[in-house]
KOLSEZA-85456 format. One record per residue: z, x, y of N, C-alpha, C in turn; residue in one letter. Coordinates in pm, whole numbers, plus 50000, padded with zeros to 5 digits. Example, Ala and Ser with C-alpha at 12.3 -4.5 7.8 and 13.67 -1.06 7.14 Angstrom:
<recs>
507805131949431507805123049550507805132049670a;507085128549775507145136749894507875129050003s;
</recs>
This chain:
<recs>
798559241283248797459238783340797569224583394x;797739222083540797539207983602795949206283594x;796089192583565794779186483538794269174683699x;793149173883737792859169883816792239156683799x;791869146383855791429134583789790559125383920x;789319123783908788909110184000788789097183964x;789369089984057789589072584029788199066384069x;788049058583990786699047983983787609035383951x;786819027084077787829011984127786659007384246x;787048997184295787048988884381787398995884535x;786279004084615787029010984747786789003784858x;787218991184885786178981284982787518979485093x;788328984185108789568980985183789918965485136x;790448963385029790868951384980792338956984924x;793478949584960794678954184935795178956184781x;794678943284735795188943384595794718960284522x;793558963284518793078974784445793848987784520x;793648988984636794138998184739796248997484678x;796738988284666798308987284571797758995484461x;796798992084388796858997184219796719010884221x;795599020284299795869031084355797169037584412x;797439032384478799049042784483800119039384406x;799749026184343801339032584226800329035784162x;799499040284083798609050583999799249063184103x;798639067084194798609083384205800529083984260x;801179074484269802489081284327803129081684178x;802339075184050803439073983930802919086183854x;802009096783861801359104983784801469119683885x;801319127083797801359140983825800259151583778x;799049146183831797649151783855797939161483956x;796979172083936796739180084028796189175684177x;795409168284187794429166484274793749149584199x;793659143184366793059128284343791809129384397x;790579125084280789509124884423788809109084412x;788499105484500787689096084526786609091584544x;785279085684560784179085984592784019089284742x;782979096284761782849099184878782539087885005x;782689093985091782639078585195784109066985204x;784689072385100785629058785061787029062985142x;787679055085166789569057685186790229047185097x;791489047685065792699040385028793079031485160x;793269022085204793759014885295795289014785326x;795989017285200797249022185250798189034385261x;798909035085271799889048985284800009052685144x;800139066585131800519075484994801259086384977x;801989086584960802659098584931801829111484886x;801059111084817799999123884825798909129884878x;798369136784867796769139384912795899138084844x;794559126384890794179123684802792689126584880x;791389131684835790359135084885789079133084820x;788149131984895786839134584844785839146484801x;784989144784733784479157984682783839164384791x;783529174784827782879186384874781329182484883x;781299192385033779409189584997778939197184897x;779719211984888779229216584748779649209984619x;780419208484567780539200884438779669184784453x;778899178984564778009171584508776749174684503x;776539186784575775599196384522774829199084392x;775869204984361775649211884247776969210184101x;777559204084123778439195484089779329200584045x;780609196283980782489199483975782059215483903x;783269221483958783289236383930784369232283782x;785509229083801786489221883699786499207283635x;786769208883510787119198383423788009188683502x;787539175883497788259164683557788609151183482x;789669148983456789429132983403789309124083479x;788869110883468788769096483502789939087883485x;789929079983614790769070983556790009054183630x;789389048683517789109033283557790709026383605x;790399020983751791499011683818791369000883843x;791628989483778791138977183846791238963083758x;791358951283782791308942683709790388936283670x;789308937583711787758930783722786688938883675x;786498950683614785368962583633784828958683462x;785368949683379784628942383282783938932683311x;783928923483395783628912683419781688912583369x;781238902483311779928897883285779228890583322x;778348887283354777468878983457776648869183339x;776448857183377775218844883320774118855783307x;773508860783426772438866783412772378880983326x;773138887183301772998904183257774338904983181x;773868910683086775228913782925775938925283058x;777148933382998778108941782998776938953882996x;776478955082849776118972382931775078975482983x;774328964383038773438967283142773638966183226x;774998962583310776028963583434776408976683425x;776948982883340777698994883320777219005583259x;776269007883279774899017583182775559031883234x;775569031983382775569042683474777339050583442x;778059041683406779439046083390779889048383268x;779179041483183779089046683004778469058182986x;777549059583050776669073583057777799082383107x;778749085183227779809089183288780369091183240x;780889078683144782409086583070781909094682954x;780729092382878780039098982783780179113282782x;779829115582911779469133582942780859135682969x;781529128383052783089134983078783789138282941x;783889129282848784319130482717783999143382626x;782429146682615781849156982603782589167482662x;782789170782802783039182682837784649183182823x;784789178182724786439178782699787769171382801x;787019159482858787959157982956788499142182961x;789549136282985790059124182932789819114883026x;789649103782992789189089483057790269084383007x;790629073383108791569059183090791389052183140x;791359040283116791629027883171792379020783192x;792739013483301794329010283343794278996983433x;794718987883382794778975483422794048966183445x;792288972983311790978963483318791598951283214x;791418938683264791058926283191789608926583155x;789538919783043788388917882958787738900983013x;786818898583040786038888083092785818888983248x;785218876383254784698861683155783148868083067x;783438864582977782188866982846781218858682800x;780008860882859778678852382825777438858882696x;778188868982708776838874382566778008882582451x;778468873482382779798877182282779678884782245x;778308884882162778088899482062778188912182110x;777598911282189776708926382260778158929682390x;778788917482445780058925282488781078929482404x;781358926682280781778933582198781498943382160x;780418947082127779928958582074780048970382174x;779828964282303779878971682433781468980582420x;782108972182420783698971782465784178983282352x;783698977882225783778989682111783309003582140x;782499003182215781509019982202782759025082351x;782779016582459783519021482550785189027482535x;785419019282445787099026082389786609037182310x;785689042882251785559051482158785569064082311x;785349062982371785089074782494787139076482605x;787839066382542788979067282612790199066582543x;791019076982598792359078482567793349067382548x;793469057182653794229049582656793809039382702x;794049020782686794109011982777794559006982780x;795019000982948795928991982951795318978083032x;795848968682998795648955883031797078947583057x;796918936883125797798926383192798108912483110x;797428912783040797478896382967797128898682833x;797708885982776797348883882616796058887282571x;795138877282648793808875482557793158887982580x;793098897282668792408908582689793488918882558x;794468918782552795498922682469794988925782291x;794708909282277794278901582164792818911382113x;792068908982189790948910482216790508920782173x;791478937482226791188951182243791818953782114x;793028951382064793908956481902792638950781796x;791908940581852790858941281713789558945681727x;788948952581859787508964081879788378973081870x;789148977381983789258990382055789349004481935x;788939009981996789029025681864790149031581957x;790979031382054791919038082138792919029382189x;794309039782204795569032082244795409025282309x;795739003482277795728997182384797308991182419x;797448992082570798718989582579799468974382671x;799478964582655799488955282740801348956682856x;800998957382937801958958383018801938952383204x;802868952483236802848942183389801798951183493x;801068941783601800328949883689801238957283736x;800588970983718801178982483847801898980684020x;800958968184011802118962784203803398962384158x;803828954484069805178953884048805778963184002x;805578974084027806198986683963806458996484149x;806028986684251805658992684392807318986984435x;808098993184544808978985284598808598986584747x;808698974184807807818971484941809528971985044x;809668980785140810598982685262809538974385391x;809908966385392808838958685498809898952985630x;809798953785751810198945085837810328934885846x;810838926885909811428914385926810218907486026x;809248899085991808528890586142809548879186224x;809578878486326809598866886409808988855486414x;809598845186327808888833686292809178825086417x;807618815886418807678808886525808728792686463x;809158788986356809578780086290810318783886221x;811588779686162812458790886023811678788885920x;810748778285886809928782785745808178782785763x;808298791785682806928795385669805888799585575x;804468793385548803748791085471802758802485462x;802508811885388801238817685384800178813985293x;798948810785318797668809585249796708823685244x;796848827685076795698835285106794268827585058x;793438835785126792018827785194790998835685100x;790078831385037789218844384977787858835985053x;786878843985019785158843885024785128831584900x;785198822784908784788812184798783528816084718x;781868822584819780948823684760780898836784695x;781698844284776781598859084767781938858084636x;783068853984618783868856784454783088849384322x;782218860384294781248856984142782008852184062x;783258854484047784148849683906784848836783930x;784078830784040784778814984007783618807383945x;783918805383818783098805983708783178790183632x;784468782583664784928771083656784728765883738x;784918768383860784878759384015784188766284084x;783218755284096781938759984203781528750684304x;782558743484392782748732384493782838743184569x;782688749184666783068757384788783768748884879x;782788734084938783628728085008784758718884913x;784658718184861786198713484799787558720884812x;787018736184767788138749284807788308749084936x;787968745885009788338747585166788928735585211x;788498719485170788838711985154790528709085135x;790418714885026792068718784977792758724185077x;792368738785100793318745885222793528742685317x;792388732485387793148723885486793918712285470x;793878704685331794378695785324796358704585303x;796368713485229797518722385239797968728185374x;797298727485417798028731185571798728724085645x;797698711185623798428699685743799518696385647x;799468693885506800708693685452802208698185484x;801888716485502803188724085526803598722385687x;801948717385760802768719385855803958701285878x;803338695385837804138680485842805488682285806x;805898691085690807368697085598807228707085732x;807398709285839807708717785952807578730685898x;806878741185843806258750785835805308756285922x;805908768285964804478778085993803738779285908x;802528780185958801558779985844800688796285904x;800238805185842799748819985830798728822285709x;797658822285732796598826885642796778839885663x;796338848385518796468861585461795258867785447x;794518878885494793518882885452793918897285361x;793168897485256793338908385169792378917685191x;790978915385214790208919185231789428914985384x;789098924685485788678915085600787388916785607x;786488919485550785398920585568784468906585524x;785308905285414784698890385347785498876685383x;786898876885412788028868985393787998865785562x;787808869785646788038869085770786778858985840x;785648866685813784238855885815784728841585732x;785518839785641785288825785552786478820385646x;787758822785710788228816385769787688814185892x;787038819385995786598814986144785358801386069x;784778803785936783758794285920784108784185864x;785048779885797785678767885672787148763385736x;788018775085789789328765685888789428759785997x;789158776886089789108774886225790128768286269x;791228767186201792538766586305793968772986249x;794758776886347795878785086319795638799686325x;796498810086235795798822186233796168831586124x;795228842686107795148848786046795798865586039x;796628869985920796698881585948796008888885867x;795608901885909794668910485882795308920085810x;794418925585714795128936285608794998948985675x;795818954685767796398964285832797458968785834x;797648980985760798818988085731800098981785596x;800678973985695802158969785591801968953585620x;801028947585746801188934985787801028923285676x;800188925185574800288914685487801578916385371x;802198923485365803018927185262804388918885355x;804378922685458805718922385529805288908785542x;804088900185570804028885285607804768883085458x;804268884885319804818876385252805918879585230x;806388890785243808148894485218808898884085322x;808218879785420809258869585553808688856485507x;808368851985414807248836985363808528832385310x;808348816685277809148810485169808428806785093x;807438806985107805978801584961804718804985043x;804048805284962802948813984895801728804884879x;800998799084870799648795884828798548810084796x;798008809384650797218823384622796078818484589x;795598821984699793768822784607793418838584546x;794098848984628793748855984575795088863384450x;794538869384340795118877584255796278884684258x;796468896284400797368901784404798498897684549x;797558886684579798898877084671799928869484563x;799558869784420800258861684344801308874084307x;800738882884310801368896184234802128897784363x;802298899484452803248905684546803908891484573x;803648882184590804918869484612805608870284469x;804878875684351805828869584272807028882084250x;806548894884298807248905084268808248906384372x;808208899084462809248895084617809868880984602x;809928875884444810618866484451810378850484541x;809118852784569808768840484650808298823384572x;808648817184620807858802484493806148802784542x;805088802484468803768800084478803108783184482x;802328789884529801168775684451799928783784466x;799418785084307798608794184284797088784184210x;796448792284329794718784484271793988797184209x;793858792784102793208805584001791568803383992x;790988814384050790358814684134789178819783983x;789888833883896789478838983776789948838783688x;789598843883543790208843983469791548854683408x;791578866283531792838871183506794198861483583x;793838854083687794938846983745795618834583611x;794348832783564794918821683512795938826283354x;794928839983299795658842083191797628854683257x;797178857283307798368856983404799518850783443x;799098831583473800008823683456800328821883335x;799658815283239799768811283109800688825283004x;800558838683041801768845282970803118842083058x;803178836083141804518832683191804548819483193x;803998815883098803978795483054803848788383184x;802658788783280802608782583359801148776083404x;800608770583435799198764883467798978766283571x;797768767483675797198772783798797158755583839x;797208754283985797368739884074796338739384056x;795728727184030794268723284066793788718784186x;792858727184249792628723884395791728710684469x;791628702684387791668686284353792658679484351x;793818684184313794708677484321795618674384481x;795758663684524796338662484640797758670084695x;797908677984794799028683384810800198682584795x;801298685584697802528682184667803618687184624x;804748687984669805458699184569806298698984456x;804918689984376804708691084244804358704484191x;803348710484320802568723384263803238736484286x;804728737384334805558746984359805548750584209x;805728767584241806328771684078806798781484159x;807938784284034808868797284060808458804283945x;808148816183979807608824983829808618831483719x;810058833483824811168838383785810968855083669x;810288864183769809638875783631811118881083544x;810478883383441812178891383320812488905383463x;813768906383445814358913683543813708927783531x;813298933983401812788945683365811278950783368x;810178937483490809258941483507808968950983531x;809408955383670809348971183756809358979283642x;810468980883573810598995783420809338989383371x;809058980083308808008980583178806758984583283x;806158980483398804988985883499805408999183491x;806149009483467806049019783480806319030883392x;806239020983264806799026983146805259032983081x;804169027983055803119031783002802369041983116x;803049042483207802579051783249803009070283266x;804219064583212804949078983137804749087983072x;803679083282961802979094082899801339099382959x;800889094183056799929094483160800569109483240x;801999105083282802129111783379802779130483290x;803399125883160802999137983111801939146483060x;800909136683047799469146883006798619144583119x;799269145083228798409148883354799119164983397x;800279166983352800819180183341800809191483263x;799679187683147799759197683050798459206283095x;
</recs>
């Protein structure tokens, strides 16, 4: 019997999550992908992937379905409100799914940032008791889960790097060239350390006029344009921006010679394209991210220099190990 499965993630047309989705559904062999309704994938897929029916939200799924949590952030905890009063509605979710015999996973949640220790522990404990498998990206979430979790936890590389990007060649206006990705400074709740807004912007222009002085094009990146696009016309306002449409940000950084990341999975695709960074860790998966590859995030205080170049140099066998834990996924999506 093929088993069918809906993804719960992040559906906001933001690239990074929209990557974690298709190597999820192109590395597994589910029957059927469904999604929340209203929602799309922003990029191309090799499969068909759909939303539920007006009858099945009706009156709800005719067939057994598993879950699959996607995302790097869907733990995250707030100053104001513990863990499971954020997540009441989806503990309740996986509860009944579990009940009706049907498997949950989680796949590439980091654990934090953590303001109510106890009670997110305890949280985190009752939530592995409802799932098959998890996987995570970094040590401390790693650390963290082998001493709650009641279910397989598996630490292994983000799923982007398990993606291989065929991208075109751009026409640079200069032979070298700089991309900045740009986030929502306010938007992003998890800058939890740094809470200068104008300082972060501060920086990116002071990095600009930098690269462009070292004769660089300089190209801001939007990952997301809904939020990322408003913060550049309001905090740069000069040069330009490309928009997360289709292959265009993938192919900007595949034609880049470095990288500046504010966001998460601009670090993940320069570093999986071999590019040198300068990475402002924005959360706490960027940073524990660097630090398993012995490296520290630039401080965006610090004056522009390429002091703050790093080469990440990943072990040659990323791609296999991103796609190795998902091997037994992709056989008990076939049974």
């Amino acid at each position: 019997m093929t088993r069918q499965i809906c993804l719960i993630g992040y559906f906001e047309k933001n690239l990074g999550d929209d990557l974690l989705f298709k190597a999820f559904i192109e590395n597994t062999s589910f029957s059927e992908y469904i999604i929340p309704r209203n929602k799309t994938i922003g990029v191309s897929i090799e499969k068909d992937v759909r939303t539920p029916t007006l009858l099945e939200r009706k009156i709800g799924f005719f067939n057994p379905r598993d879950i699959a949590l996607i995302g790097g952030s869907l733990f995250i905890e707030t100053e104001e409100k513990p863990l499971f009063d954020l997540k009441k509605r989806l503990i309740k979710k996986l509860a009944k799914n579990k009940k009706r015999g049907c498997k949950n996973y989680i796949i590439g949640c980091n654990l934090g940032p953590i303001f109510f220790e106890e009670s997110y522990k305890e949280t985190i404990k009752y939530i592995s008791k409802l799932i098959e498998f998890w996987t995570v990206r970094d040590d401390f979430s790693y650390q963290l889960l082998k001493e709650l979790a009641h279910c397989r936890v598996i630490k292994a590389p983000d799923l982007v790097h398990s993606l291989e990007f065929k991208v075109p060649e751009l026409e640079k206006k200069s032979k070298k060239m700089a991309v900045i990705s740009i986030v929502d400074f306010e938007y992003q709740t998890s800058f939890t350390q740094q809470k200068n807004s104008a300082e972060y912007y501060a920086s990116l222009l002071a990095w600009h006029s930098f690269f462009e002085s070292e004769g660089y094009q300089v190209v801001y990146a939007s990952f997301e344009d809904s939020v990322d696009v408003p913060a550049f016309h309001k905090y740069i306002g000069k040069g330009e921006i490309a928009l997360n449409q289709g292959d265009e940000i993938s192919s900007l950084i595949s034609n880049s010679d470095i990288v500046l990341c504010s966001r998460f999975h601009a670090l993940i695709l320069a570093a999986s394209m071999g590019k040198s960074v300068i990475p402002f860790a924005y959360s706490n998966k960027m940073k524990c991210y660097l630090e398993d590859l012995g490296h520290v995030p630039t401080s965006i205080s610090a004056p522009p220099s390429w002091d703050g170049k790093i080469d990440l140099n990943l072990p040659e066998d990323t791609q296999k190990q991103a796609l190795e834990h998902l091997q037994e996924l992709r056989a008990d999506s076939s049974l």
